[in-house]
Backbone as CSV, one residue per row, in Angstrom:
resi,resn,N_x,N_y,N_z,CA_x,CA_y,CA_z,C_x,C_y,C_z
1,UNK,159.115,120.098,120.295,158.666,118.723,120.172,159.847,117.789,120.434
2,UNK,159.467,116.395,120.702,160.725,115.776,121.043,160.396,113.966,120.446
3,UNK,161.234,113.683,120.273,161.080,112.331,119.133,160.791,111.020,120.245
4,UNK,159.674,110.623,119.943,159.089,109.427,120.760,159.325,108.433,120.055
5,UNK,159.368,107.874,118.461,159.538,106.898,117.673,160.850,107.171,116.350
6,UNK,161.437,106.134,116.082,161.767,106.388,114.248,162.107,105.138,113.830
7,UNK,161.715,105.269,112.480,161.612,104.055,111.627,162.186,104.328,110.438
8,UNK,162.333,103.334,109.316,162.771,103.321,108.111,161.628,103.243,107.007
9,UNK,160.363,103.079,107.620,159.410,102.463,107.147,158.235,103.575,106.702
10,UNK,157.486,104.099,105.945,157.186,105.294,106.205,155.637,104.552,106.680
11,UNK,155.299,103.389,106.107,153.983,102.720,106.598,153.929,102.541,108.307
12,UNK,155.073,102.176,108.977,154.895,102.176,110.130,154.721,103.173,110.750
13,UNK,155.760,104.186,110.267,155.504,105.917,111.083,154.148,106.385,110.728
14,UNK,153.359,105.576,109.454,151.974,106.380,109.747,151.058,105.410,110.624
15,UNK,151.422,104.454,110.952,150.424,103.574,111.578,150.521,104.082,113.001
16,UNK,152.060,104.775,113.652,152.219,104.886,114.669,151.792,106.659,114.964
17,UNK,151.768,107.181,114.196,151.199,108.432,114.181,149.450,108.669,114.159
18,UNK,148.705,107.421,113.372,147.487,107.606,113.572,146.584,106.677,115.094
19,UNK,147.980,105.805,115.163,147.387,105.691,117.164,147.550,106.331,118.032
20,UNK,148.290,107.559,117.947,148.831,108.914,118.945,147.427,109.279,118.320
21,UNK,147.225,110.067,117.514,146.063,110.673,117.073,144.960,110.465,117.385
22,UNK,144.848,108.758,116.937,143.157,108.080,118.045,143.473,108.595,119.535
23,UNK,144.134,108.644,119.949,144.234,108.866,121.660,144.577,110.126,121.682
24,UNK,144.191,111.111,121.465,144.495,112.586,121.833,145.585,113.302,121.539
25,UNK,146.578,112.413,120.925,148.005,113.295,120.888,148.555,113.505,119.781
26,UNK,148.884,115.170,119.396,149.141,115.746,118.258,150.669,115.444,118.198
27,UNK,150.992,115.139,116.844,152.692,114.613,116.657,152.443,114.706,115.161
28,UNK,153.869,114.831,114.585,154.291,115.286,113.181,155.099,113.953,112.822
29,UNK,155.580,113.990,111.185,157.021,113.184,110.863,157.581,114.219,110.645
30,UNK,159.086,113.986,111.362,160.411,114.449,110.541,160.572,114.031,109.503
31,UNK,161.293,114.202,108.990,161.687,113.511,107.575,161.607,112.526,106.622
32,UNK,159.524,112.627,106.783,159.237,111.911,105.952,159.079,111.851,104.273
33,UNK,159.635,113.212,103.850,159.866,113.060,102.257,161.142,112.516,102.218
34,UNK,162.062,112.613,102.497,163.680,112.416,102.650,163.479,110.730,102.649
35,UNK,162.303,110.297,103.454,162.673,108.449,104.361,161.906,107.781,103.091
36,UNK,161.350,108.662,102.106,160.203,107.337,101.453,161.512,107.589,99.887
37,UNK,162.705,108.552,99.981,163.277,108.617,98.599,164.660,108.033,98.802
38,UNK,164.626,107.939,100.027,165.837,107.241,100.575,165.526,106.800,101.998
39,UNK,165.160,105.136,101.787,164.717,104.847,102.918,166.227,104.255,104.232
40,UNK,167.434,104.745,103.700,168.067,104.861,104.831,167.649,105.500,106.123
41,UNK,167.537,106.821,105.746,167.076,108.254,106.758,165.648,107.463,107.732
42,UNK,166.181,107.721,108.772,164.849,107.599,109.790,163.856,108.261,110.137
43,UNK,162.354,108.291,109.765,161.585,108.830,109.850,161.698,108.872,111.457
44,UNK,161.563,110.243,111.913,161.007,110.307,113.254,159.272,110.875,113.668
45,UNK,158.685,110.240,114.748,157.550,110.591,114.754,157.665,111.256,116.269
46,UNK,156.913,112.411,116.083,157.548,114.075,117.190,156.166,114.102,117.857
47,UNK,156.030,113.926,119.281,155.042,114.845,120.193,155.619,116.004,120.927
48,UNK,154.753,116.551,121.616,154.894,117.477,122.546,155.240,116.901,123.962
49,UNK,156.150,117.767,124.264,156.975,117.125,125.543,155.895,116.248,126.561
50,UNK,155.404,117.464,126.661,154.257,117.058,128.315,152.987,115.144,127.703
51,UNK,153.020,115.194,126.493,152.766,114.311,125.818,153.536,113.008,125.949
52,UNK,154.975,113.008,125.990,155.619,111.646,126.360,155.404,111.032,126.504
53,UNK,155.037,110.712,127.998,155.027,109.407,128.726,153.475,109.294,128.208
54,UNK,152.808,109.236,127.966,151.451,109.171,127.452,151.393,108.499,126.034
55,UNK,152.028,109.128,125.485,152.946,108.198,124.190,153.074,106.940,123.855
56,UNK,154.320,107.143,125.069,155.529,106.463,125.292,155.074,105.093,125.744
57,UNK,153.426,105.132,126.377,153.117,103.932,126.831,151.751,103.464,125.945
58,UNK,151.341,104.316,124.825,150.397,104.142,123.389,151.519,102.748,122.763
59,UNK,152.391,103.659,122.760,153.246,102.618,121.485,153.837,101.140,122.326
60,UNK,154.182,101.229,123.674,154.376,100.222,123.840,152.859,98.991,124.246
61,UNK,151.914,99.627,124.671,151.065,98.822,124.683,150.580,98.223,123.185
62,UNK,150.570,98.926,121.835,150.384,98.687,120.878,151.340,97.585,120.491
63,UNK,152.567,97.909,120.557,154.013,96.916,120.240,153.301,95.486,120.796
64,UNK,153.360,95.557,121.704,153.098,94.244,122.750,151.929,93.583,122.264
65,UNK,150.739,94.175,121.560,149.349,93.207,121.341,149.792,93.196,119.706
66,UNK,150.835,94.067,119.446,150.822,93.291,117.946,152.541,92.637,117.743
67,UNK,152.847,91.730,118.556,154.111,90.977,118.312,153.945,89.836,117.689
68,UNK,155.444,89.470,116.923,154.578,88.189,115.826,156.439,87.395,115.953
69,UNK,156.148,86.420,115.782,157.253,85.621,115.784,158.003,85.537,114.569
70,UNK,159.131,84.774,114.212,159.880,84.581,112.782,158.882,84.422,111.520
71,UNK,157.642,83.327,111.948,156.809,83.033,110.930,155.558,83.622,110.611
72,UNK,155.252,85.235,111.746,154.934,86.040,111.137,152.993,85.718,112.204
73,UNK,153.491,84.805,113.092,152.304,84.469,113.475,152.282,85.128,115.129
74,UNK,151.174,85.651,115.205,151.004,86.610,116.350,151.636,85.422,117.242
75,UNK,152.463,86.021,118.584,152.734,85.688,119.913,151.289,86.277,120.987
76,UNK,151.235,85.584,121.648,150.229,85.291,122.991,151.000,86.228,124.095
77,UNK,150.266,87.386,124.807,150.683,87.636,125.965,150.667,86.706,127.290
């Protein structure tokens, strides 16, 4: 497996793990007991290679329709 995301957050690594999931793609956390008892450690969220770019463009299309400015208020594509 190979690390497509990581966060500090363990709410985000599951938000970003259950939109791989809606779309077909099986992925794990690394070190998500370690990130929620010490949220230094970066949760990583792991697909399967051939999975990547398939991913790789889940999370950025997701990133992009949910961007929000300083005051927390969605930005407009």
């Amino acid at each position: 497996m190979i690390q497509i995301y990581s966060t500090r957050l363990m709410v985000e690594a599951d938000v970003i793990k259950s939109i791989l999931e809606d779309n077909g793609i099986r992925c794990v956390l690394w070190d998500s007991r370690i990130g929620t008892v010490y949220p230094v450690i970066q949760i990583r969220v792991m697909v399967e290679e051939e999975d990547f770019e398939k991913a790789e463009k889940i999370i950025e299309d997701y990133q992009r329709e949910n961007r929000k400015n300083e005051d927390g208020e969605q930005i407009n594509n």
